[in-house]
C-alpha positions as CSV (number, residue, x, y, z in Angstrom):
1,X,4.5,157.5,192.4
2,X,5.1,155.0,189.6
3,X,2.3,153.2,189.2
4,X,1.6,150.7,186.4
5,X,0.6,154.1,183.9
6,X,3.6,156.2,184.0
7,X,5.7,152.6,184.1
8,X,4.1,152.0,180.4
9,X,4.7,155.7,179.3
10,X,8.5,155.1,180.5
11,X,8.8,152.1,178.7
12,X,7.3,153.4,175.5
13,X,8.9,156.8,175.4
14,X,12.4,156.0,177.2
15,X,14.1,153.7,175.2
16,X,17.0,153.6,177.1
17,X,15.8,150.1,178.8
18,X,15.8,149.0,175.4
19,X,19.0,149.8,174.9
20,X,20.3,148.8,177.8
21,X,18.5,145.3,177.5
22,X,20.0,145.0,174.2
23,X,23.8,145.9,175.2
24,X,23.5,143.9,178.1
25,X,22.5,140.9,176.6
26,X,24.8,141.2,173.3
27,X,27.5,141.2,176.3
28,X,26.6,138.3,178.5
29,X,25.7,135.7,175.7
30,X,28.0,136.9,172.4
31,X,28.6,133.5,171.2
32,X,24.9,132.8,171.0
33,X,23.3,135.9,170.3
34,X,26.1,137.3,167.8
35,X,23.8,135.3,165.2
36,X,21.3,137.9,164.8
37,X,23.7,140.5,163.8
38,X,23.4,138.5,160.3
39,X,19.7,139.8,159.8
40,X,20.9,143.8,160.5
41,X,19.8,144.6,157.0
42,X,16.1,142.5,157.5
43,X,15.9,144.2,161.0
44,X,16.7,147.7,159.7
45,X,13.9,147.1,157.0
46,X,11.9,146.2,159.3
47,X,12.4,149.5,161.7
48,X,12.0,151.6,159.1
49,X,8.8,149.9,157.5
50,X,6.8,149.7,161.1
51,X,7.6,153.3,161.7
52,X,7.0,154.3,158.5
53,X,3.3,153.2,159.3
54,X,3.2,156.3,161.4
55,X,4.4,158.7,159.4
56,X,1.6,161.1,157.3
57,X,2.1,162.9,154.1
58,X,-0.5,165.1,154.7
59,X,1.3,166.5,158.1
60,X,4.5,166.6,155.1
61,X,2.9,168.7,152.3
62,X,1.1,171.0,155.3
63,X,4.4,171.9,157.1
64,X,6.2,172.3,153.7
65,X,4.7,175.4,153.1
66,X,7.8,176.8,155.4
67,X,10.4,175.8,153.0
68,X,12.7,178.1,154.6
69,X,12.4,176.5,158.3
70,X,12.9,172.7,156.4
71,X,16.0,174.0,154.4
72,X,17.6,175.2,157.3
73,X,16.7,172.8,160.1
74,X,17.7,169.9,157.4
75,X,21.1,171.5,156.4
76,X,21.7,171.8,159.9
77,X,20.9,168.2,161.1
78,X,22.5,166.7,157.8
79,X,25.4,168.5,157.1
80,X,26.2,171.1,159.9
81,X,26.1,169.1,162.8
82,X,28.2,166.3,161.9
83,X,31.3,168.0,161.0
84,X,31.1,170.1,164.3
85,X,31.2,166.9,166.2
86,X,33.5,165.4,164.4
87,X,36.0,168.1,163.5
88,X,37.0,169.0,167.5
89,X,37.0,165.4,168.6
90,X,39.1,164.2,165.3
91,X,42.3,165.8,167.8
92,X,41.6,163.7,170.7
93,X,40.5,159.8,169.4
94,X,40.0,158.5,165.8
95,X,37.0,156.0,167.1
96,X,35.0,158.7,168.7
97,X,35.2,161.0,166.2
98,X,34.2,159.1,163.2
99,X,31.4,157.7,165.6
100,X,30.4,160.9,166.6
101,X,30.4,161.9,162.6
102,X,28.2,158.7,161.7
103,X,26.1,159.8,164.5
104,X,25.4,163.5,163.6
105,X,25.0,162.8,159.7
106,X,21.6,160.5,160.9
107,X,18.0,161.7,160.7
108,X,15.2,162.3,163.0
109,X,14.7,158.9,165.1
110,X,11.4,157.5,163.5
111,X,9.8,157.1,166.7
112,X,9.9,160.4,167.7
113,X,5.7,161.1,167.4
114,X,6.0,159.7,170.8
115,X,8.6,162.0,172.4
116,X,8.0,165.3,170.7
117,X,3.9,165.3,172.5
118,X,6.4,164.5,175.8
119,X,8.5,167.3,175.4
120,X,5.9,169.8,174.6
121,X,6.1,170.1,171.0
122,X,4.4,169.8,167.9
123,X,4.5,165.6,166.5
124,X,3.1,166.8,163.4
125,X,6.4,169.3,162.7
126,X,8.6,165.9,164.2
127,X,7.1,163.8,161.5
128,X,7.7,166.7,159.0
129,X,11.5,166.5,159.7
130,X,11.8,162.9,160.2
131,X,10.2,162.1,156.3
132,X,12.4,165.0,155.0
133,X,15.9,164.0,156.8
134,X,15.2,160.4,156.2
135,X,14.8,160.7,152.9
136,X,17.5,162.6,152.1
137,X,19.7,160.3,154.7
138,X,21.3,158.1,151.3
139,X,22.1,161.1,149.8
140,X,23.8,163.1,152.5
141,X,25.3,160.6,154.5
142,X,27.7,159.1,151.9
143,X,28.7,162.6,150.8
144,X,29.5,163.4,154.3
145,X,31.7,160.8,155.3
146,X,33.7,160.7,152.3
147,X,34.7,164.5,152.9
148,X,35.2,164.0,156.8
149,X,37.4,160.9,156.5
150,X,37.1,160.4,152.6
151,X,41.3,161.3,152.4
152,X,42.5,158.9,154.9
153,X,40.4,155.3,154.1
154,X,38.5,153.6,151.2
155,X,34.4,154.4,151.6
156,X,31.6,152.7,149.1
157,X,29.9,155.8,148.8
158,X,27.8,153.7,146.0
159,X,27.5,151.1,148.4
160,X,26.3,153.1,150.9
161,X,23.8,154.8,149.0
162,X,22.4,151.8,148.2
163,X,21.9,150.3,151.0
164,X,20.8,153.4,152.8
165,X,18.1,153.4,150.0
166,X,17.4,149.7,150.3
167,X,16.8,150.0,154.1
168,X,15.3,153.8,154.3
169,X,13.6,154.6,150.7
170,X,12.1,151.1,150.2
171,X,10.7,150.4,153.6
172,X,9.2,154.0,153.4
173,X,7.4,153.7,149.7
174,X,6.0,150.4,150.6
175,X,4.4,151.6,153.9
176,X,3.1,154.5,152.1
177,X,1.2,152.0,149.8
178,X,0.3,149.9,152.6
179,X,-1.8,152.9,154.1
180,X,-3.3,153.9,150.9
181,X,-4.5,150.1,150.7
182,X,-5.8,149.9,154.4
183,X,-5.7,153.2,155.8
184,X,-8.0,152.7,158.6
185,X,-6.6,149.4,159.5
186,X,-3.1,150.5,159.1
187,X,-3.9,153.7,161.6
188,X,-5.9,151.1,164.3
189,X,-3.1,148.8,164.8
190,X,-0.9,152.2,165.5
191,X,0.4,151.1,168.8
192,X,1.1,147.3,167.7
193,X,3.5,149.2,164.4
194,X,5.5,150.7,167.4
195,X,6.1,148.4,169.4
196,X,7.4,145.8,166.6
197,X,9.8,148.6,165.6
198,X,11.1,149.2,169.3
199,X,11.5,145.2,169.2
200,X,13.4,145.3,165.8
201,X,15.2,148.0,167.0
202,X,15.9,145.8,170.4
203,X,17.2,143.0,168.4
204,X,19.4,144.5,166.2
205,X,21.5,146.6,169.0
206,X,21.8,143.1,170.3
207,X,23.1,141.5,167.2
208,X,25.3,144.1,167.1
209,X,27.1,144.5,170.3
210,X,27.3,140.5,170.6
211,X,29.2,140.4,167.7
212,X,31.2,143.3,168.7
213,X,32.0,141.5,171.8
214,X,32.8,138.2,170.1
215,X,35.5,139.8,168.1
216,X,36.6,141.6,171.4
217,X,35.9,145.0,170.7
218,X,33.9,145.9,174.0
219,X,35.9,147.6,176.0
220,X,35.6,150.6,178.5
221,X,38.9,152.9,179.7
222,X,38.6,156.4,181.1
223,X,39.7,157.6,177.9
224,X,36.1,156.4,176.9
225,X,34.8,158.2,180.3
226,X,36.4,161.4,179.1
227,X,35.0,161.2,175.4
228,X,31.0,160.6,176.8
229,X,31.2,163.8,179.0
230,X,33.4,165.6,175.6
231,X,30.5,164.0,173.4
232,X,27.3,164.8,176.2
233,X,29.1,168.5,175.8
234,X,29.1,168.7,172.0
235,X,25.9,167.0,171.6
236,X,24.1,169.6,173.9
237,X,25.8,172.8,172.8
238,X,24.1,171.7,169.2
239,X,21.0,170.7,170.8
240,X,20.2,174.0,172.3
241,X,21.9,175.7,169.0
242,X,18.7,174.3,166.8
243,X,16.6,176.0,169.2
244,X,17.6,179.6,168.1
245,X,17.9,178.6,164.0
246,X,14.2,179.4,163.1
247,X,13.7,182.5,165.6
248,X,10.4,183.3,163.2
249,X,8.8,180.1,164.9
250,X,6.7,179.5,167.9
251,X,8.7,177.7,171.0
252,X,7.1,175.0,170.6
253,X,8.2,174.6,167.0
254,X,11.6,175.3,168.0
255,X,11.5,172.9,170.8
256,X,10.4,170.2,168.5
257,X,13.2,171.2,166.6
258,X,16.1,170.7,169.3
259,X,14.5,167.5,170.0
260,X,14.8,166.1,166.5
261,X,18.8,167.7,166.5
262,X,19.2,165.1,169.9
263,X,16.6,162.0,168.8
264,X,18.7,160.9,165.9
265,X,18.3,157.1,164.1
266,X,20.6,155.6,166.5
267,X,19.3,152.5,164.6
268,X,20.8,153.8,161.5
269,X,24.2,154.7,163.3
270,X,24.8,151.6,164.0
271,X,24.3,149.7,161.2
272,X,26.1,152.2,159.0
273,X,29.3,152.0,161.7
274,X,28.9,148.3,161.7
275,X,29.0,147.3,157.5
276,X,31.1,150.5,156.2
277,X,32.9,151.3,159.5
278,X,33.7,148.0,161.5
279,X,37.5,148.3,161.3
280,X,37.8,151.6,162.6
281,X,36.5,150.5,165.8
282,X,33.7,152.9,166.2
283,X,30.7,150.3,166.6
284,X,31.9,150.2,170.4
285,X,32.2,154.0,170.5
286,X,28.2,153.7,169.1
287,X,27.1,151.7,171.8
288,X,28.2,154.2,174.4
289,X,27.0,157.0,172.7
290,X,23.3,155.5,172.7
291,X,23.9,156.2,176.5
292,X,24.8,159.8,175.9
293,X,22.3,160.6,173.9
294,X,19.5,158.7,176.4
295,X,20.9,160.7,179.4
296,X,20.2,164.1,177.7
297,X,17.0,163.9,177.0
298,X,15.8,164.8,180.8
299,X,18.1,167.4,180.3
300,X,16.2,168.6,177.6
301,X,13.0,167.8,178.8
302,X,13.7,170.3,181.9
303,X,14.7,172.9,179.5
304,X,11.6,171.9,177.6
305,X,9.7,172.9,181.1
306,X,11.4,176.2,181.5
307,X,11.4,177.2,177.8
308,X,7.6,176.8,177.4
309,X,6.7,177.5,180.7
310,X,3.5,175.0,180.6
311,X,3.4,172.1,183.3
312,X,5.3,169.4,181.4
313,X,5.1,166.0,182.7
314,X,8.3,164.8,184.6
315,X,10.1,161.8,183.4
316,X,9.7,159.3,185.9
């Protein structure tokens, strides 16, 4: 039954009505909402800060001690998967593969200390990965893109480090000295730090697709149809793939793992395929991957169930 409890916990772990508020809205009133699209950088900063809040660098330095489970789960997640979703789709649509690239090069999702409890893993190991991946983000992305697609357009890789930095490095130092200045204050308002990011995150997806919309780049054909079940494919193979790259770990390790490989910073997709990417067309592509990528996790969350063979909650 969905009572007013388990209607919270799918509104705070199920962001998909966020992003479905946000599309829908950035396509009903483009004119007037394609405004906030301006403030994507301010919005971004503001993401990363609020989440950042959550983050520990004690849980870091404590799961660091496995270097060799960090190396390879991040060389997966930053380099690996990227190119194998965009080499097999770069035959079939320009848009959807350099969408799907952006999409793969992006770290852990920064709100993922709610989901990875959900799915039966370990939030401390999804915090791990999120610091590391983020951090490394202005690094890896910019070097990825430029060999996927580097030969056949112009990319401000310097740009792009930059502003990865601004929006991701920034954001993160200051909220680490935020907690060292009120750490008991800072870990009290926990819940009110989530749910300003969520709203950030809300704003700037509708920012994005109004302005998307206003230029008249929202469009859906069952070419588009075809790519989301090619995409839903390739984004699951790799999903379930991170689950057997640390075999050493325990299954719930390993589960956390896949989920990080599928929560990615759709936040930071879309504001990278937005300023560097905008004429390729993919910022549409983005907007339907979010859906994608929303529709896998109870697909994951069932193999969650049978995986770890505990009594998982099921989503509602």
């Amino acid at each position: 039954m969905l009572n007013i409890k388990n209607l919270k916990r799918l509104l705070t772990e199920n962001q998909i009505l966020v992003i479905l508020g946000g599309i829908i809205l950035g396509l009903v009133f483009p004119s007037q909402l394609k405004v906030l699209n301006t403030y994507s950088t301010q919005l971004l900063i503001l993401v990363f800060f609020f989440s950042s809040l959550r983050l520990s660098l004690g849980e870091v330095v404590s799961y660091a001690k496995d270097w060799r489970m960090l190396a390879i789960t991040t060389l997966y997640m930053l380099v690996i998967m990227p190119f194998a979703l965009f080499v097999p789709t770069s035959f079939l649509s320009r848009e959807w593969s350099v969408a799907l690239l952006i999409l793969g090069a992006m770290p852990t999702g920064m709100t993922i200390a709610l989901m990875a409890e959900f799915f039966g893993g370990k939030t401390s190991l999804a915090l791990v990965i999120t610091t590391i991946t983020s951090l490394l983000a202005p690094f890896t992305i910019p070097l990825v893109t430029k060999i996927a697609i580097g030969q056949s357009m112009e990319i401000d890789t310097v740009g792009m480090f930059f502003s990865l930095s601004l929006t991701i490095v920034a954001p993160f130092i200051l909220a680490m000295l935020v907690k060292k200045a009120v750490p008991k204050q800072v870990v009290k308002l926990d819940s009110v730090w989530r749910n300003l990011s969520v709203a950030a995150f809300g704003i700037l997806i509708t920012g994005i697709v109004a302005s998307t919309q206003g230029g008249g780049g929202m469009t859906f054909t069952m070419r588009d149809a075809w790519m989301m079940a090619v995409s839903m494919a390739l984004l699951g193979t790799m999903t379930w793939g991170a689950y057997y790259i640390v075999r050493w770990r325990s299954p719930a390790d390993r589960m956390t793992i896949a989920l990080c490989m599928l929560y990615m910073n759709n936040t930071l997709a879309l504001f990278v395929g937005e300023r560097f990417f905008r004429d390729l067309g993919v910022v549409p592509k983005q907007v339907l991957l979010l859906l994608v990528v929303n529709a896998l996790l109870p697909v994951l969350k069932l193999a969650a169930i049978r995986v770890l063979g505990t009594k998982q909650r099921k989503i509602v």
